[in-house]
Biopython code that builds the backbone (N, CA, C, O; Angstrom):
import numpy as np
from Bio.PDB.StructureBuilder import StructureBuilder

atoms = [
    (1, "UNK", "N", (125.391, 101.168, 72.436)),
    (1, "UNK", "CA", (126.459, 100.265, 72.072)),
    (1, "UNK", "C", (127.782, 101.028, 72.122)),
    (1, "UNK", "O", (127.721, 102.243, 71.932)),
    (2, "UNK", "N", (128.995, 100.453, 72.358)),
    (2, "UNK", "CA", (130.098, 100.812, 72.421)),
    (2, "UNK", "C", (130.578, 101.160, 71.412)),
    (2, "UNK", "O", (130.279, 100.566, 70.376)),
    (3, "UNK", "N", (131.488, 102.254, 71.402)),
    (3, "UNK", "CA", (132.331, 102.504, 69.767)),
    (3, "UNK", "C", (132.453, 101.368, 69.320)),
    (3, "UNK", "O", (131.651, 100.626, 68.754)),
    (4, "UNK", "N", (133.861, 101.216, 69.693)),
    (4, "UNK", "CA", (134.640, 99.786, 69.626)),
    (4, "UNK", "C", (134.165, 98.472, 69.610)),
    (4, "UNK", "O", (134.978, 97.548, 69.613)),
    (5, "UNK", "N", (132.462, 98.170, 69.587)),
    (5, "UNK", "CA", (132.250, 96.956, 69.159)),
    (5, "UNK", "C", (131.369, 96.800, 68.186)),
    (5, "UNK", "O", (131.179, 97.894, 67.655)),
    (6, "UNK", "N", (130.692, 95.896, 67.660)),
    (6, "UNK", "CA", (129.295, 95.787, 66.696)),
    (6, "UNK", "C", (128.667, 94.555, 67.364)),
    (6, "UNK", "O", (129.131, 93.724, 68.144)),
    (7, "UNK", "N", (127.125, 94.753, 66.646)),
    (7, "UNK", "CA", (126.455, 94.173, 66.961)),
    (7, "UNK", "C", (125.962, 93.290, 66.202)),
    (7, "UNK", "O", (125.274, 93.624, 65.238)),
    (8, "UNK", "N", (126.230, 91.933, 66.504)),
    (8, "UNK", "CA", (125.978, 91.014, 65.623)),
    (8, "UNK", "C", (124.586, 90.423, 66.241)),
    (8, "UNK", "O", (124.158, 90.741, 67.350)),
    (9, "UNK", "N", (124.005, 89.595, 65.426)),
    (9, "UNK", "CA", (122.249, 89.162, 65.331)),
    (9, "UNK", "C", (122.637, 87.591, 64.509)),
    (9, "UNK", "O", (123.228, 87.463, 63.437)),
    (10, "UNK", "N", (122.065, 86.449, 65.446)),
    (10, "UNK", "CA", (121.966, 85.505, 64.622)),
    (10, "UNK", "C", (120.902, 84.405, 64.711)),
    (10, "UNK", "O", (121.860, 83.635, 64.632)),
    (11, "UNK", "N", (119.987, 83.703, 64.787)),
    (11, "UNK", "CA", (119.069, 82.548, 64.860)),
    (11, "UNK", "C", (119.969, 81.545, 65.927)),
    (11, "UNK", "O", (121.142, 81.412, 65.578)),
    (12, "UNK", "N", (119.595, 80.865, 67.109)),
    (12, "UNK", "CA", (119.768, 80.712, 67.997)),
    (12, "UNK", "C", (118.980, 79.133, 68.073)),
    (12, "UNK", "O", (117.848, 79.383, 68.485)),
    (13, "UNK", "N", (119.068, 78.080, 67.917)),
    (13, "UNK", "CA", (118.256, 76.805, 67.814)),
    (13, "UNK", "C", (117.437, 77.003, 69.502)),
    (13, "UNK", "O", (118.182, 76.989, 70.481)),
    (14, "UNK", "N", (116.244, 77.140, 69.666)),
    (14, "UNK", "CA", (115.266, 76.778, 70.926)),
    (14, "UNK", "C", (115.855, 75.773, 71.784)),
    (14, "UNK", "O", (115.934, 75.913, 73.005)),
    (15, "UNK", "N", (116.169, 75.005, 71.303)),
    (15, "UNK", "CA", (116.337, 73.713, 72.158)),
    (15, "UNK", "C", (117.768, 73.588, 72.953)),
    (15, "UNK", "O", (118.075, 72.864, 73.901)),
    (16, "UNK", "N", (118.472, 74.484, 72.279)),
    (16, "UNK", "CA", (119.462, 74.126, 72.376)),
    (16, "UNK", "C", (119.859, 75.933, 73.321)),
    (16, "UNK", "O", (121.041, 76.267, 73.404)),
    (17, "UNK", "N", (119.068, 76.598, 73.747)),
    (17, "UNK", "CA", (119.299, 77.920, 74.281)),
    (17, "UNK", "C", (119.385, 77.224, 75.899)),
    (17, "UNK", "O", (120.427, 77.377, 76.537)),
    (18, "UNK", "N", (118.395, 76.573, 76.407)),
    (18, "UNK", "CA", (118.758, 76.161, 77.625)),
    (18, "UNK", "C", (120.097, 75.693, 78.357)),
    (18, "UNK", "O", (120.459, 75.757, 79.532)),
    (19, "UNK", "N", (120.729, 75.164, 77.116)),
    (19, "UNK", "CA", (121.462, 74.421, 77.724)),
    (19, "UNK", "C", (123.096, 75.355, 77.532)),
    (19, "UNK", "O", (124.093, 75.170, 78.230)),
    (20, "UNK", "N", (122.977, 76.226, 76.534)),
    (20, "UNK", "CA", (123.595, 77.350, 76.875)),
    (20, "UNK", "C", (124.005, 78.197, 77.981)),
    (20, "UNK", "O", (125.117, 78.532, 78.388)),
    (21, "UNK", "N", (122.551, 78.519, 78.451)),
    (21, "UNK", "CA", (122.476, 78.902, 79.657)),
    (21, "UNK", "C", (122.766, 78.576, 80.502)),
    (21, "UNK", "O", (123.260, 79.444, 81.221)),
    (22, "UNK", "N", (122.709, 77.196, 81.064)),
    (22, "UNK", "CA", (122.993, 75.926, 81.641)),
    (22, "UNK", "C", (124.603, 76.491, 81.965)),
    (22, "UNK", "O", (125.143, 77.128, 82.870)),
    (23, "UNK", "N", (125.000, 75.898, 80.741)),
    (23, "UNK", "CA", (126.897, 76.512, 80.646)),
    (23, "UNK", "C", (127.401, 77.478, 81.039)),
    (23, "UNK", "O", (128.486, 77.679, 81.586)),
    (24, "UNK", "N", (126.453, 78.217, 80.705)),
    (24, "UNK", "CA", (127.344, 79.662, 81.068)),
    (24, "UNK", "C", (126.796, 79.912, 82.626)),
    (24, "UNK", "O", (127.599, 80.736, 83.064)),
    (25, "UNK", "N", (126.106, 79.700, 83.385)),
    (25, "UNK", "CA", (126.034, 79.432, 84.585)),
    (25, "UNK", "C", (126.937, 78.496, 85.425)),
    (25, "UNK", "O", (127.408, 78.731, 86.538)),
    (26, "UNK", "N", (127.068, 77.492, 84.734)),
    (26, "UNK", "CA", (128.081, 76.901, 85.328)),
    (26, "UNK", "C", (129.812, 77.331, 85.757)),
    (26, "UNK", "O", (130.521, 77.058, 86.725)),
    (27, "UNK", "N", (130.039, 78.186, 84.403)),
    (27, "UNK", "CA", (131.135, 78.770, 84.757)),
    (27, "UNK", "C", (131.164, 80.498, 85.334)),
    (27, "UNK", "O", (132.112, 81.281, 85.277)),
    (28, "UNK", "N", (129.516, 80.772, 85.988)),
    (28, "UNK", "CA", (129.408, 81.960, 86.554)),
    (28, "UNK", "C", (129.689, 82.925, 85.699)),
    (28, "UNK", "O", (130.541, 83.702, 86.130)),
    (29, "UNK", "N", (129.246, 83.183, 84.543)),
    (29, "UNK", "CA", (129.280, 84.717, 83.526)),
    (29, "UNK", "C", (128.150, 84.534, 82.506)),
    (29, "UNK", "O", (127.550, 83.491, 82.244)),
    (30, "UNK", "N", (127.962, 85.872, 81.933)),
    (30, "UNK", "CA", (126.930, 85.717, 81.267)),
    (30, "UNK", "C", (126.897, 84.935, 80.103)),
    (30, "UNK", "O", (127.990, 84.563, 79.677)),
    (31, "UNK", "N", (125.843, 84.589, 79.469)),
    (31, "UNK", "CA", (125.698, 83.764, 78.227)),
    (31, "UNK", "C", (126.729, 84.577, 76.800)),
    (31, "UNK", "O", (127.393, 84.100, 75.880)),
    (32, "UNK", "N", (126.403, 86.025, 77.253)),
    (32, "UNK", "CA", (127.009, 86.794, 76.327)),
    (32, "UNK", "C", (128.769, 86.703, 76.123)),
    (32, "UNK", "O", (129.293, 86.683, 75.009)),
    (33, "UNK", "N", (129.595, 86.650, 77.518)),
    (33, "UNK", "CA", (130.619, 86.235, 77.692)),
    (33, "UNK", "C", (130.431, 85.255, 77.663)),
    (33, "UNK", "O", (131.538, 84.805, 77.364)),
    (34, "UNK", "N", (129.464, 84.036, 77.802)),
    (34, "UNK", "CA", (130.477, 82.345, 77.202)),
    (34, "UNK", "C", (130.484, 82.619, 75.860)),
    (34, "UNK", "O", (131.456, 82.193, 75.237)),
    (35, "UNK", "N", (129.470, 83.349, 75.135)),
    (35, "UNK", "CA", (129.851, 83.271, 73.673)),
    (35, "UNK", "C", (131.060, 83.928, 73.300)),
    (35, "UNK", "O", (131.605, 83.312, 72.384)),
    (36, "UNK", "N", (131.544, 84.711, 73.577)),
    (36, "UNK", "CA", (131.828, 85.174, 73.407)),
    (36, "UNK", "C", (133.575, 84.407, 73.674)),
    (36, "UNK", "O", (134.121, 83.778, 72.768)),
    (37, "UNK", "N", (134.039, 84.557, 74.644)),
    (37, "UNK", "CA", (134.559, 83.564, 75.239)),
    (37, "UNK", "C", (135.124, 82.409, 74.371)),
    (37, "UNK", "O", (136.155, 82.502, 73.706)),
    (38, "UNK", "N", (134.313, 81.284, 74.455)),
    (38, "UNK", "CA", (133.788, 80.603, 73.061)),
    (38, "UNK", "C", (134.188, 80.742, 71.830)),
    (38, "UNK", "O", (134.921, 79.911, 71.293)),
    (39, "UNK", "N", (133.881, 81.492, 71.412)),
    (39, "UNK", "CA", (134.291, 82.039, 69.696)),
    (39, "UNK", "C", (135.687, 81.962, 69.819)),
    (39, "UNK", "O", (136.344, 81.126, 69.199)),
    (40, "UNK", "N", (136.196, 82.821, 70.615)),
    (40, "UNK", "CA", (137.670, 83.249, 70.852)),
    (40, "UNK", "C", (138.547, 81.903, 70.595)),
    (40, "UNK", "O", (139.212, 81.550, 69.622)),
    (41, "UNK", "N", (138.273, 81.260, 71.915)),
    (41, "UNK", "CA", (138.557, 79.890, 72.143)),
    (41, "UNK", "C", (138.941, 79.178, 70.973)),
    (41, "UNK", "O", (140.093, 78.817, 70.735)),
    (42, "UNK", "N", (137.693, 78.933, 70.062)),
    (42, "UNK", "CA", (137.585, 78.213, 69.022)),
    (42, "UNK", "C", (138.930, 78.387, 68.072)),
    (42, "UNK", "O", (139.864, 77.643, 67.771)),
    (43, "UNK", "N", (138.467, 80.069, 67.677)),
    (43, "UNK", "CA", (139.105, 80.489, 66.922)),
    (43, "UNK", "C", (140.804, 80.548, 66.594)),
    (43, "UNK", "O", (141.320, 80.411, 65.485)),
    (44, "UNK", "N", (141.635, 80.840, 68.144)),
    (44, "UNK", "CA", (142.761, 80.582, 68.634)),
    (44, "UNK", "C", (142.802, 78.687, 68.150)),
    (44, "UNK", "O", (143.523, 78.359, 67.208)),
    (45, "UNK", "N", (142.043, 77.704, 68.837)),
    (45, "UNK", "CA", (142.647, 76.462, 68.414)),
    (45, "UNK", "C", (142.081, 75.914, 67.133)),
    (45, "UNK", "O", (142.195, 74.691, 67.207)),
    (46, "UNK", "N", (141.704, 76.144, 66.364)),
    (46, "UNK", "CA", (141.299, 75.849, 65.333)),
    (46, "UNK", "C", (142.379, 76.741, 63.959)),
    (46, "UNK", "O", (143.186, 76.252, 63.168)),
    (47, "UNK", "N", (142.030, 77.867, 64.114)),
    (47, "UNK", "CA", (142.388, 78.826, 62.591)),
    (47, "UNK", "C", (144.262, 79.338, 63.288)),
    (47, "UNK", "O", (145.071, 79.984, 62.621)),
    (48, "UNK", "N", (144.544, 78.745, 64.921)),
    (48, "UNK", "CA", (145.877, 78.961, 65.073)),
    (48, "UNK", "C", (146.145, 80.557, 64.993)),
    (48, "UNK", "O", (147.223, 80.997, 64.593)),
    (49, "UNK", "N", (144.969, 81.469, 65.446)),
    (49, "UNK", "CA", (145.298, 82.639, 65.350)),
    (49, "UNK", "C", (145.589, 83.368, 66.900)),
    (49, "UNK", "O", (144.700, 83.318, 67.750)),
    (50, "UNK", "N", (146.543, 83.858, 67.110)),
    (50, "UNK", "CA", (146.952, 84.544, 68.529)),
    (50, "UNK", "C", (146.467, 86.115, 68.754)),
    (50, "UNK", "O", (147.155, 87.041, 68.325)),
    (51, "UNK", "N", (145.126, 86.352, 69.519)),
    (51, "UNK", "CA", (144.344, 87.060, 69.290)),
    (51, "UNK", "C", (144.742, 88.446, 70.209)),
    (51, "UNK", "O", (143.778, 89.163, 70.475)),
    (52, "UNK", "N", (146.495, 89.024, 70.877)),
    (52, "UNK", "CA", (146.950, 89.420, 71.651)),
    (52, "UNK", "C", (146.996, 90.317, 70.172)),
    (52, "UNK", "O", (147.117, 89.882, 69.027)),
    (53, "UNK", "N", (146.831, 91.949, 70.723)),
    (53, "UNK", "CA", (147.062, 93.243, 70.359)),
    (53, "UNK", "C", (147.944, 93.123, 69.049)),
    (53, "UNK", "O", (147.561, 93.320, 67.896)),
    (54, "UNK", "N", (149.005, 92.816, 69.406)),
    (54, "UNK", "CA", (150.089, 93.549, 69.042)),
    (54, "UNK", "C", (150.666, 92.540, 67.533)),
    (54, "UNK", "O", (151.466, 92.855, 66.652)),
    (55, "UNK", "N", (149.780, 91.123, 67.757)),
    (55, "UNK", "CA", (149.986, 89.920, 66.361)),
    (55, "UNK", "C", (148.592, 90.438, 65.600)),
    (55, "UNK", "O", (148.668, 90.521, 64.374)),
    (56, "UNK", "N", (147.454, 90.756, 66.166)),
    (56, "UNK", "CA", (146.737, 91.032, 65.253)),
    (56, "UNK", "C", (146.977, 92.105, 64.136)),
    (56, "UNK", "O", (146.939, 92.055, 62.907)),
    (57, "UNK", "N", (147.286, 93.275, 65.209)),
    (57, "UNK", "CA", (148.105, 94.048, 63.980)),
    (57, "UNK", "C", (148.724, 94.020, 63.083)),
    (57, "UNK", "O", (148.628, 94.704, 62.063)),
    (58, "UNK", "N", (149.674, 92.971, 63.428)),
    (58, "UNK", "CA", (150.756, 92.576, 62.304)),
    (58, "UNK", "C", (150.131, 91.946, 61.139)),
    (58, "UNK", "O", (150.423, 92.273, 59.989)),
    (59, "UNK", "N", (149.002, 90.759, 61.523)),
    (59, "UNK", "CA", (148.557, 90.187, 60.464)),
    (59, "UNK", "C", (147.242, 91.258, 59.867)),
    (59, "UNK", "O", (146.976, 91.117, 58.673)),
    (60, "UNK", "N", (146.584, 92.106, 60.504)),
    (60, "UNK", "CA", (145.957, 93.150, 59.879)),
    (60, "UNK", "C", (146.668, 94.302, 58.984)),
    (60, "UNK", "O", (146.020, 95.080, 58.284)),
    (61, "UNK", "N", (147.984, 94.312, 59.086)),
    (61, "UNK", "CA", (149.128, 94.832, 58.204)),
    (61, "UNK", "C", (148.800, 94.077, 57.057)),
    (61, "UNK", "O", (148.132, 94.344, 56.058)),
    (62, "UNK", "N", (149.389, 93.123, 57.403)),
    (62, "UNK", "CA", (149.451, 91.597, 56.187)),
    (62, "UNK", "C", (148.666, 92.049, 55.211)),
    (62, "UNK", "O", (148.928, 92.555, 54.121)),
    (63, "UNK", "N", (147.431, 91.738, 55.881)),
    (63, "UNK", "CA", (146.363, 91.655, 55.108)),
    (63, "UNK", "C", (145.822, 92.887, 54.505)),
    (63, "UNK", "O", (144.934, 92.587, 53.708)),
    (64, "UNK", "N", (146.018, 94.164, 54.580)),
    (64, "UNK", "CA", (145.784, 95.109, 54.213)),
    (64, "UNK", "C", (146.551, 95.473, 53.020)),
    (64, "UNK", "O", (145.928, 96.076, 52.146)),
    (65, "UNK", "N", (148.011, 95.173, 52.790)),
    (65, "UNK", "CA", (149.030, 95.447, 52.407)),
    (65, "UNK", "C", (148.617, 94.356, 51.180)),
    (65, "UNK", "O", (148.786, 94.779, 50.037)),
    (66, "UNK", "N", (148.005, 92.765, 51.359)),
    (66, "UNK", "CA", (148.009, 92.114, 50.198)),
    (66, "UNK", "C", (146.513, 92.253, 49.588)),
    (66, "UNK", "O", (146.310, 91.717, 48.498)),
    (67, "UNK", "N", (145.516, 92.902, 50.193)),
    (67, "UNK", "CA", (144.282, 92.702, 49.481)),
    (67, "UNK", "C", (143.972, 94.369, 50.171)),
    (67, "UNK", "O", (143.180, 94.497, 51.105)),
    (68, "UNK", "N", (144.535, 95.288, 49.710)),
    (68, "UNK", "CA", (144.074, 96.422, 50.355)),
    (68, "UNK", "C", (142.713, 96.984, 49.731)),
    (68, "UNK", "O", (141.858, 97.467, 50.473)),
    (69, "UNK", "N", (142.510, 96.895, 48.145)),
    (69, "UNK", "CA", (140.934, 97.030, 47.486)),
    (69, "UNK", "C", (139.773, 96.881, 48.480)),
    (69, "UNK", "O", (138.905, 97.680, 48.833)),
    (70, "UNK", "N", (140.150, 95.003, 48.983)),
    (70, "UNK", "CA", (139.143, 94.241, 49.792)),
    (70, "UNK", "C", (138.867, 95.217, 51.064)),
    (70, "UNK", "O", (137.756, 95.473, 51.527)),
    (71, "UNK", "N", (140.095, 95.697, 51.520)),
    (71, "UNK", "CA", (139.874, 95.750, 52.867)),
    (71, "UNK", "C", (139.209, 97.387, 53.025)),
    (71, "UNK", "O", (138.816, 97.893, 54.076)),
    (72, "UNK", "N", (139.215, 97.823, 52.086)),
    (72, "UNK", "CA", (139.193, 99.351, 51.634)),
    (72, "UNK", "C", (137.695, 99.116, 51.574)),
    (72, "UNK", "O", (136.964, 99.615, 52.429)),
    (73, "UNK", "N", (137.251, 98.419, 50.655)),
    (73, "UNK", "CA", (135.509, 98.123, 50.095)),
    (73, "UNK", "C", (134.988, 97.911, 51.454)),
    (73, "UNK", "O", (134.085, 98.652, 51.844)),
    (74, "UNK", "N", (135.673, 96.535, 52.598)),
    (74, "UNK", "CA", (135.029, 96.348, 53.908)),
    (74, "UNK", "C", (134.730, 97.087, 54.558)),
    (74, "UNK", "O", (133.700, 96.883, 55.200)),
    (75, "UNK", "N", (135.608, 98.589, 54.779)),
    (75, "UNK", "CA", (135.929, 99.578, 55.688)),
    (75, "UNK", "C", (135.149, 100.620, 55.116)),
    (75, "UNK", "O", (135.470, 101.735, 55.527)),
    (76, "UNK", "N", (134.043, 100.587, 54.135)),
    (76, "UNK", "CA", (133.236, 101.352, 53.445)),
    (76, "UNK", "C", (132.075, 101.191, 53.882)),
    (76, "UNK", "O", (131.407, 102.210, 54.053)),
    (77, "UNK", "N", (131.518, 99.962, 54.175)),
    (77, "UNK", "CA", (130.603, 99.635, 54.697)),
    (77, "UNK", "C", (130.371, 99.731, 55.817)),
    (77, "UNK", "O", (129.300, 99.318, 56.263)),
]
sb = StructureBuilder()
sb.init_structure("model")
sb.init_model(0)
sb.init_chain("A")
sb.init_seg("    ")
for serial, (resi, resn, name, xyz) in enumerate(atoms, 1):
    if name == "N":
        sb.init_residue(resn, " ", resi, " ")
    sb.init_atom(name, np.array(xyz, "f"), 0.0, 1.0, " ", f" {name:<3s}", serial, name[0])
structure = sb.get_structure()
């Protein structure tokens, strides 16, 4: 595995893996990149977060700066 990433593990519904696959064939990349992909996607239009370098930082400032305990305990684990 790469430094820079982790590995997440989750339960996957059977029925619904085909058609995953399905998708992510359709747009020619792996299942791993549509999820991936995907998440992103979501995440940007939904939670309105701009997932470019240089804003994450800023709001990883933010957030460090107002709950630094939290982020201190996270970064322990």
């Amino acid at each position: 595995m790469r430094k820079d990433t982790v590995r997440l593990t989750f339960d996957f519904p059977a029925n619904l893996h085909m058609f995953l696959k399905m998708a992510a064939a359709r747009e020619g990349v792996s299942m791993r990149a549509y999820i991936i992909d995907s998440l992103i996607n979501k995440m940007e239009y939904e939670d309105k977060i701009d997932l470019d370098t240089k804003t994450f930082r800023k709001e990883l400032a933010k957030m460090t700066e107002k709950d630094g305990k939290l982020m201190k305990d996270l970064s322990d684990k």
